[in-house]
MARBA-3410 file (N, C-alpha, C, O; in Angstrom, 1 decimal):
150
-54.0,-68.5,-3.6,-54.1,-68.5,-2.2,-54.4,-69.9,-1.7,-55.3,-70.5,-2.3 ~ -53.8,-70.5,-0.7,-54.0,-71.7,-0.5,-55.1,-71.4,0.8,-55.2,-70.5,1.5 ~ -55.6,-72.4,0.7,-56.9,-72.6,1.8,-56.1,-73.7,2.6,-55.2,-74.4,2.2 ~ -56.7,-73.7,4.2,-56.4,-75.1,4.5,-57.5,-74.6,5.8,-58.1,-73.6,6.1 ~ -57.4,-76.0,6.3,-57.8,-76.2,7.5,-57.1,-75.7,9.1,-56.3,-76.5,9.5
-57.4,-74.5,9.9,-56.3,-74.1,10.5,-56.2,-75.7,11.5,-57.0,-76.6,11.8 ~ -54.8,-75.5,11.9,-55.2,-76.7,13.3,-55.4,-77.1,13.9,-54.2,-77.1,14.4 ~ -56.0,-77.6,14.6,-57.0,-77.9,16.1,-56.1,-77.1,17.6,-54.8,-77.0,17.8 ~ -56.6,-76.9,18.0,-56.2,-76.2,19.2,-54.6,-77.5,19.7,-53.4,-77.5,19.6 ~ -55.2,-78.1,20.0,-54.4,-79.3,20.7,-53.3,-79.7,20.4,-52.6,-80.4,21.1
-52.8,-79.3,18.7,-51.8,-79.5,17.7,-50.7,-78.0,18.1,-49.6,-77.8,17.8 ~ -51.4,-77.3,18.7,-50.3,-76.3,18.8,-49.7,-76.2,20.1,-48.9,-75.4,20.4 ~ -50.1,-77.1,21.1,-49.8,-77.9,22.4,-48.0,-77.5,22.2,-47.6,-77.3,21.0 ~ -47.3,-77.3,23.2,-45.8,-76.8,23.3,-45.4,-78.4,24.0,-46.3,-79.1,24.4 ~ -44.1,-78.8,24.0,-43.7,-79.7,25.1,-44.2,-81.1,24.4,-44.9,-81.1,23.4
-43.8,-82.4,25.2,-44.2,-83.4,25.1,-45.8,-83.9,25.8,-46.0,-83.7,27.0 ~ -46.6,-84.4,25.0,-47.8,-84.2,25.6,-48.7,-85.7,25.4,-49.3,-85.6,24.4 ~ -49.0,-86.8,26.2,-49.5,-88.0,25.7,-50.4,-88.4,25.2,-51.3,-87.7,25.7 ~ -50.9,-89.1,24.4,-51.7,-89.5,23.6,-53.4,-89.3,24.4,-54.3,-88.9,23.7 ~ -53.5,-89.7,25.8,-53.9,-89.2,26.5,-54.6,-88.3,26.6,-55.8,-88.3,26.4
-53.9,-87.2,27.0,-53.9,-85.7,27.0,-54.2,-84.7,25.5,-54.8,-83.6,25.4 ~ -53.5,-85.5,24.7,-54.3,-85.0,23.5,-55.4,-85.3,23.0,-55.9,-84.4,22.3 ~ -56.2,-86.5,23.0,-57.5,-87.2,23.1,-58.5,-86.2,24.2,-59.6,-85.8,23.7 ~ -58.3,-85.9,24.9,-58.5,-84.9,26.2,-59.3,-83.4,25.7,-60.3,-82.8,26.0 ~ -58.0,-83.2,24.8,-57.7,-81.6,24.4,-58.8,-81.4,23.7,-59.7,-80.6,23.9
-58.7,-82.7,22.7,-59.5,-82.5,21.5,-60.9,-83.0,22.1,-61.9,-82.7,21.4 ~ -61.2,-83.7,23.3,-62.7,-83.6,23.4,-63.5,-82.3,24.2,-64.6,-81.9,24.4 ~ -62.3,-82.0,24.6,-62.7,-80.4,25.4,-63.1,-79.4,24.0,-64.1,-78.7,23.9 ~ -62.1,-79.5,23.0,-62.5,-78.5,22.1,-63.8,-78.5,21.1,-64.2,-77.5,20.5 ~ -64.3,-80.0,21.1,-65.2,-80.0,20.1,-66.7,-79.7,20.9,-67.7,-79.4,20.3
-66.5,-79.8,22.2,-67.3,-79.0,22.5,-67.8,-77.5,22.9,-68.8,-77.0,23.4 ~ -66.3,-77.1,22.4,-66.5,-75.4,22.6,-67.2,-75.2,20.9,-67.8,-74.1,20.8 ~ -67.3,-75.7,19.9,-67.9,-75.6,18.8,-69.4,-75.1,18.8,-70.2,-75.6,19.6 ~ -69.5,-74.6,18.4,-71.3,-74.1,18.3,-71.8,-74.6,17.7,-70.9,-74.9,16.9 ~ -73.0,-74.9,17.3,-74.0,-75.3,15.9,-74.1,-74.4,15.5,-74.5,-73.5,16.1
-73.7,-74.4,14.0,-74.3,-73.5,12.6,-75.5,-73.7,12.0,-75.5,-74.5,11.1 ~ -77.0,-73.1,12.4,-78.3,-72.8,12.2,-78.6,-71.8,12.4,-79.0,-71.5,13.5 ~ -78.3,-70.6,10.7,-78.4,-69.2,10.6,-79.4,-69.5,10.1,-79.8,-70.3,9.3 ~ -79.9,-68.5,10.9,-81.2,-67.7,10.3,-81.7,-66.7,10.4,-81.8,-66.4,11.6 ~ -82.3,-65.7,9.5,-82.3,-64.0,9.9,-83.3,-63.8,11.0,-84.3,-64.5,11.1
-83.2,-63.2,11.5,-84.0,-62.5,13.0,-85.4,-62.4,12.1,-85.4,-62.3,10.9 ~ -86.7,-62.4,13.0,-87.9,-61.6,12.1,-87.4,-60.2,12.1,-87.2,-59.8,10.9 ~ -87.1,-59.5,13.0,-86.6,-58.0,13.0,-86.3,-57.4,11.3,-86.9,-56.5,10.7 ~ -85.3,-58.4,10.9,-84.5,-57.8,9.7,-85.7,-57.1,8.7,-86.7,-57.7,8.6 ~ -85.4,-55.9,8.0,-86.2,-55.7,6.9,-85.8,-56.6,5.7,-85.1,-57.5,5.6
-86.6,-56.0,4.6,-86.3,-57.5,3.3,-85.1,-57.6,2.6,-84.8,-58.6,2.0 ~ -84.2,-56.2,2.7,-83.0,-56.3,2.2,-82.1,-56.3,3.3,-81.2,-55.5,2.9 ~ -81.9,-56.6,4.2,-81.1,-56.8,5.2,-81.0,-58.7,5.3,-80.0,-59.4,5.5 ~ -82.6,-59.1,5.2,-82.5,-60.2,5.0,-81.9,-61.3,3.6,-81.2,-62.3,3.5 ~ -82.4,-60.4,3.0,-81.5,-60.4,1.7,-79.8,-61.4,1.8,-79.2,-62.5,1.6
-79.7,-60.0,2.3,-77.9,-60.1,2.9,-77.7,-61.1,3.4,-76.9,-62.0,3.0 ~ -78.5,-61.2,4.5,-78.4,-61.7,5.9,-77.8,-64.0,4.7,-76.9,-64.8,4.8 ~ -79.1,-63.8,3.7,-78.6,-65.1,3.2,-77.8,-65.2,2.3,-77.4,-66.2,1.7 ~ -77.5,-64.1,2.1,-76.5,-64.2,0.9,-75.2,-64.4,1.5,-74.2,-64.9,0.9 ~ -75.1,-63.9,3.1,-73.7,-63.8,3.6,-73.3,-65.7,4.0,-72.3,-66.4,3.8
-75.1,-65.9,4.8,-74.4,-67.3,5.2,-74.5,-68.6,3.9,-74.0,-69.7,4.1 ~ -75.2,-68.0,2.6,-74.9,-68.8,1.8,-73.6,-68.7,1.0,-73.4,-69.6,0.2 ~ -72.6,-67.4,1.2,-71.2,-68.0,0.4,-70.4,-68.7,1.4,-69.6,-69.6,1.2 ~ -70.9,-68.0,2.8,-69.8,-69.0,4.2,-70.0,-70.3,4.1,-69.1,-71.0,4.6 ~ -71.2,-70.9,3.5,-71.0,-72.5,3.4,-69.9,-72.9,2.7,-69.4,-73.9,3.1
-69.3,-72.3,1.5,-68.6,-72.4,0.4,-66.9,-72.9,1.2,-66.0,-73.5,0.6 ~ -67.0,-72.5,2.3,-65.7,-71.8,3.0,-65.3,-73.3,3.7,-66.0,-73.7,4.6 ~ -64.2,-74.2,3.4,-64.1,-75.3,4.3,-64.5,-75.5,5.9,-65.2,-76.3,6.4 ~ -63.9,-74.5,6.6,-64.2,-74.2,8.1,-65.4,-73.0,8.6,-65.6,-71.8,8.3 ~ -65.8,-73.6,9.3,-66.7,-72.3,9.6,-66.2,-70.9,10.4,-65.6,-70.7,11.5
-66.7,-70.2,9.4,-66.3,-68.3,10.1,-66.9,-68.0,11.5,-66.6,-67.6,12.6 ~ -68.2,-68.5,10.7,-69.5,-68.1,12.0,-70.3,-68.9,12.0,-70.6,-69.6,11.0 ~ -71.0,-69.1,13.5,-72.1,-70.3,14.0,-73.0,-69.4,14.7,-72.6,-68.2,14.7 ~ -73.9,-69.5,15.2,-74.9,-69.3,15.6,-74.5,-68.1,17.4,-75.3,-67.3,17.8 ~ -73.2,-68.3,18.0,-73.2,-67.1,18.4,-72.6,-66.0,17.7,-72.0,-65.1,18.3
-72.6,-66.1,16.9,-72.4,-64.4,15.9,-73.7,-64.2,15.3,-73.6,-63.3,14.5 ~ -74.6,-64.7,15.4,-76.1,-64.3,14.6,-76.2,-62.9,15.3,-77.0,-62.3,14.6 ~ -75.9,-62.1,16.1,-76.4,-61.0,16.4,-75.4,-59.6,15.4,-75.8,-58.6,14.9 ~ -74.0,-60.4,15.7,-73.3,-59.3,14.4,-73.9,-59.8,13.6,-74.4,-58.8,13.1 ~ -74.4,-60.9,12.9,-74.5,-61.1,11.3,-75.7,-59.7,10.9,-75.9,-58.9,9.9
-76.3,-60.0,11.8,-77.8,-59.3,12.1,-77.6,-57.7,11.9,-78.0,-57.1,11.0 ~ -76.8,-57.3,12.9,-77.0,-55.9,12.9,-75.9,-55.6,11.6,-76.3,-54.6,11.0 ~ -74.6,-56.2,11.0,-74.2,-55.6,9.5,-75.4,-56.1,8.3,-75.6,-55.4,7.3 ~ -76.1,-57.0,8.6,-77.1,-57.2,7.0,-78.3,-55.9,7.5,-78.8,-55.3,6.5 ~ -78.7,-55.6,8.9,-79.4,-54.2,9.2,-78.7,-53.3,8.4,-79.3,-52.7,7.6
-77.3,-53.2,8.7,-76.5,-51.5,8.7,-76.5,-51.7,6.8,-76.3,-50.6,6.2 ~ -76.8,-52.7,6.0,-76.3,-53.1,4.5,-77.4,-52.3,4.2,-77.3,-51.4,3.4 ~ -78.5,-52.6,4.9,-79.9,-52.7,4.3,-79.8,-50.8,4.0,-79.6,-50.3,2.9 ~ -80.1,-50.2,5.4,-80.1,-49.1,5.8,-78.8,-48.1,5.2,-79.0,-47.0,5.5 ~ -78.0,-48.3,4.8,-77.1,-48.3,3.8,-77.3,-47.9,2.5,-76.9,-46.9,2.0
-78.0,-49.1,2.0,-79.1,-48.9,0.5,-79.6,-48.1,0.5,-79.4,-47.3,-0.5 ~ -80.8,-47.8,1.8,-81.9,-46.9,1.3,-81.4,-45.8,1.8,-82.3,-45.0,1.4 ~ -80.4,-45.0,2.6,-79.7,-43.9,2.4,-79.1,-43.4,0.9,-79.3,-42.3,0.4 ~ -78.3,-44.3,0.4,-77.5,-44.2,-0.8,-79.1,-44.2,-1.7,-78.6,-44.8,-2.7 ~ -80.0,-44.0,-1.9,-81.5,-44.0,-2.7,-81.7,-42.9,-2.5,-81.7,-42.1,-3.4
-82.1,-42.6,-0.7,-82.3,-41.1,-1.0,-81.2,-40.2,-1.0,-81.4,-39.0,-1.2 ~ -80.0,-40.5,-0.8,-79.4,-39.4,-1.9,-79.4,-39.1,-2.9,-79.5,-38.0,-3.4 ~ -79.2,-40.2,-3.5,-79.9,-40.1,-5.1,-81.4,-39.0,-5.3,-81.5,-37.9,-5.9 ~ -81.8,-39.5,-4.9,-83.3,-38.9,-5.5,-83.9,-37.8,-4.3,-85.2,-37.6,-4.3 ~ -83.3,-37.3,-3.6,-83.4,-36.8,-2.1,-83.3,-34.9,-2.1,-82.6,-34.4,-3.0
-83.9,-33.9,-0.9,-83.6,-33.2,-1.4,-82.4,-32.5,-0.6,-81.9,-32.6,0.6 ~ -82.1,-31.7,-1.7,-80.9,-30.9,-1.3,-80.4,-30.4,0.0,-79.3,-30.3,0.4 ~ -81.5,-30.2,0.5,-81.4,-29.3,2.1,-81.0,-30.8,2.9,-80.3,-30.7,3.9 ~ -81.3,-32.0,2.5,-81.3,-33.1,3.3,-80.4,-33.8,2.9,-80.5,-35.0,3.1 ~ -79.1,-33.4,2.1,-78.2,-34.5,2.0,-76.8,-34.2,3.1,-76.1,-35.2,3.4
-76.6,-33.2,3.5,-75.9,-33.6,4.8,-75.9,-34.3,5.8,-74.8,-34.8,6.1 ~ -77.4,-34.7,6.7,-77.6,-35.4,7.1,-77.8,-36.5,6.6,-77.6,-37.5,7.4 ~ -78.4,-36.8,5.1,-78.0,-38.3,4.8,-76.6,-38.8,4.8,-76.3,-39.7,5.5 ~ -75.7,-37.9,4.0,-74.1,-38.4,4.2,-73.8,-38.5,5.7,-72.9,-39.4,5.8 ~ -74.1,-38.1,7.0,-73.8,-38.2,8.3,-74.2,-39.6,8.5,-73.5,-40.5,9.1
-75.6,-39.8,8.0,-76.2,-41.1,8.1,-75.2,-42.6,7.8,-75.0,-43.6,8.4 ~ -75.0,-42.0,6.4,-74.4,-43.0,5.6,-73.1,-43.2,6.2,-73.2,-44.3,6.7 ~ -71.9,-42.8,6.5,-71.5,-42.7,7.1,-71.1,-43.5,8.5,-70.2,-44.2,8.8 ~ -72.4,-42.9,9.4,-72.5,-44.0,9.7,-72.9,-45.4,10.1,-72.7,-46.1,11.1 ~ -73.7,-45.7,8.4,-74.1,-47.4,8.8,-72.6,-48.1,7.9,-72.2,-49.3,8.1
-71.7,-46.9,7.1,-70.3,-47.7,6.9,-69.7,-47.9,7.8,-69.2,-49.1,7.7 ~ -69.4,-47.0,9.0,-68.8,-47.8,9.9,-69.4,-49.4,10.9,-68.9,-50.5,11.3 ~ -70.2,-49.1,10.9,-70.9,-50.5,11.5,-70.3,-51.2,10.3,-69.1,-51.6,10.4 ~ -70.9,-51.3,9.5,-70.8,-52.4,8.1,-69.4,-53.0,8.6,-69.4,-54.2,9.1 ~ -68.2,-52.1,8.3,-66.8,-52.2,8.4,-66.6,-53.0,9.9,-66.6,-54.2,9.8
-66.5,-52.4,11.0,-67.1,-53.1,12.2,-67.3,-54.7,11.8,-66.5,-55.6,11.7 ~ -68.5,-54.6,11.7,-69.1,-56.0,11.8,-68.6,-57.2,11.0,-68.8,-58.4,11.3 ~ -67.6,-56.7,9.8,-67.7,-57.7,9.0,-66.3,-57.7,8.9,-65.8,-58.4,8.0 ~ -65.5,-56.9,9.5,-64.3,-57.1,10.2,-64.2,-58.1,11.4,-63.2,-58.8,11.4 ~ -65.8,-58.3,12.9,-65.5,-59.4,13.4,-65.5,-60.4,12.8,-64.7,-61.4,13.1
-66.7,-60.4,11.5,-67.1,-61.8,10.9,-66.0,-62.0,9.8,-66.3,-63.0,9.2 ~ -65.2,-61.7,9.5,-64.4,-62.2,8.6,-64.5,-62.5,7.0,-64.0,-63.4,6.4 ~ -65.4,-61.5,6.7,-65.8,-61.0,5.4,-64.8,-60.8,4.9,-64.8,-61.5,3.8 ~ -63.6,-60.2,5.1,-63.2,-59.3,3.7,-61.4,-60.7,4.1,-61.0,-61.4,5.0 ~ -61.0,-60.3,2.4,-59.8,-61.4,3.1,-58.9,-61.5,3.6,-58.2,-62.5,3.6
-58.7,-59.8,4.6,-57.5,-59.6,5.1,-58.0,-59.8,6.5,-57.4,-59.4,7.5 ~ -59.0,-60.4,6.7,-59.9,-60.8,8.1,-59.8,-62.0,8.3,-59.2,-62.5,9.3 ~ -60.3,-62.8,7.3,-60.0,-63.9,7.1,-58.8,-64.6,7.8,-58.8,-65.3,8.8 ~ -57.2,-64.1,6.5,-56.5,-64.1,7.0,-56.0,-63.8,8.5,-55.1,-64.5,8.8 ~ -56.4,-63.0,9.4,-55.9,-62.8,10.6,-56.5,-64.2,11.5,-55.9,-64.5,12.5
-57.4,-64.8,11.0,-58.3,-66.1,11.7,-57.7,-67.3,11.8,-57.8,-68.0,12.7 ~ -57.0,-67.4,10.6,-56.5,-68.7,10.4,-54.9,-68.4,11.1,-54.2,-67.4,10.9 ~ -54.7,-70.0,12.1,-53.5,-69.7,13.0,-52.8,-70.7,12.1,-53.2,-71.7,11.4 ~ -51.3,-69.9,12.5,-50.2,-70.4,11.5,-49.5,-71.5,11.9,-49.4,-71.5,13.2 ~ -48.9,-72.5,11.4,-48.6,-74.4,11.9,-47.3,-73.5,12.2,-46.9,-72.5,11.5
-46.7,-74.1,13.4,-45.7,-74.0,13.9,-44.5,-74.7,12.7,-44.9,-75.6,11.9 ~ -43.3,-74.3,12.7,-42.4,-75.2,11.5,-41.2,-75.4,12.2,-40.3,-74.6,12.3 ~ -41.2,-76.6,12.8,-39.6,-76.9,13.3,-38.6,-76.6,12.8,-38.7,-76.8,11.6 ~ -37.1,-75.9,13.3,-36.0,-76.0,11.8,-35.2,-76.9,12.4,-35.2,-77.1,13.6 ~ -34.4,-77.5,11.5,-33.8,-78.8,11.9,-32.4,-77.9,11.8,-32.6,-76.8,11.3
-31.1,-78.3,12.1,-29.6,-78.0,11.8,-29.2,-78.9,10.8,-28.3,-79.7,11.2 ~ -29.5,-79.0,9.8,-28.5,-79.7,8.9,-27.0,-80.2,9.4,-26.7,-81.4,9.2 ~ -26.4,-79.4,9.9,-25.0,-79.7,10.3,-25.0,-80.3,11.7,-23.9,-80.1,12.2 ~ -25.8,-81.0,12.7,-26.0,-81.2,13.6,-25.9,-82.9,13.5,-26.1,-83.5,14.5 ~ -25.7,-83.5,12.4,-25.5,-84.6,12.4,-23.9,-85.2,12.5,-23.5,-86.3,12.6
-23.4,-83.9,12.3,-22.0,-84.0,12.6,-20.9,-83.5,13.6,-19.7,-83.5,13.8 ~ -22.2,-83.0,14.3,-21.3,-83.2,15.9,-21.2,-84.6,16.7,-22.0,-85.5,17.0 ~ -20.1,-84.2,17.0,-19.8,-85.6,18.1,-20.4,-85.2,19.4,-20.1,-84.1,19.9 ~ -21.5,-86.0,20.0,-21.7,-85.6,21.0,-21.2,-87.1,22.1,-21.5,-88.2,21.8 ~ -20.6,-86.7,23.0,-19.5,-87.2,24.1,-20.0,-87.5,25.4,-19.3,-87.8,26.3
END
């Protein structure tokens, strides 16, 4: 799978556009950027926190950033739903009988959040994929060098 850098807003510009105006584009865009300084809420319990650094320590790994500092509230509530998650999947395990329907209802639903959340954040790689925008590709006519134009 090839990785790249998607390309700046200003590169997918339509039309002829001056040096100018693209200088422009791109100073308007770098300031729509956010600062990336994740850090788990006090809120989180200890395995949510857990998560919470495990997620933004493989996103460093990632050339471009997924998530900055306004997604800390999804990051937050899927490393919650992970946590909560866990200790449902425990007490089913070891839980009693009369109480596992409602744990499965439970579980259930901290999977959907999970799913949710890390569908906005771009966890999984068919997420990923939908993030990164695709370079426009000119086609040229091969045979256009041999018209006479009159």
């Amino acid at each position: 799978m090839a990785r790249g850098r998607p390309p700046k807003l200003s590169v997918l510009s339509t039309g002829k556009i001056g040096k100018e105006k693209i200088k422009e584009k791109q100073e308007k865009e770098s300031k729509l950027q956010a600062k990336c300084n994740l850090k788990p809420p006090t809120w989180l319990s200890k395995n949510a926190e857990i998560e919470f650094n495990r997620i933004v320590k493989a996103l460093e790994d990632v050339e471009f950033n997924l998530i900055d500092n306004l997604d800390l509230s999804i990051l937050a509530i899927y490393a919650q739903a992970y946590s909560q998650y866990l200790d449902l999947t425990e007490g089913i395990k070891n839980g009693d009988p009369d109480e596992l329907p409602k744990l499965y209802r439970n579980q259930k639903m901290q999977i959907d959040i999970i799913l949710q959340c890390s569908s906005k954040l771009g966890l999984a790689i068919s997420d990923r994929l939908r993030l990164v925008v695709p370079t426009e590709k000119k086609e040229t006519n091969p045979f256009l060098q041999f018209l006479d134009e009159k």
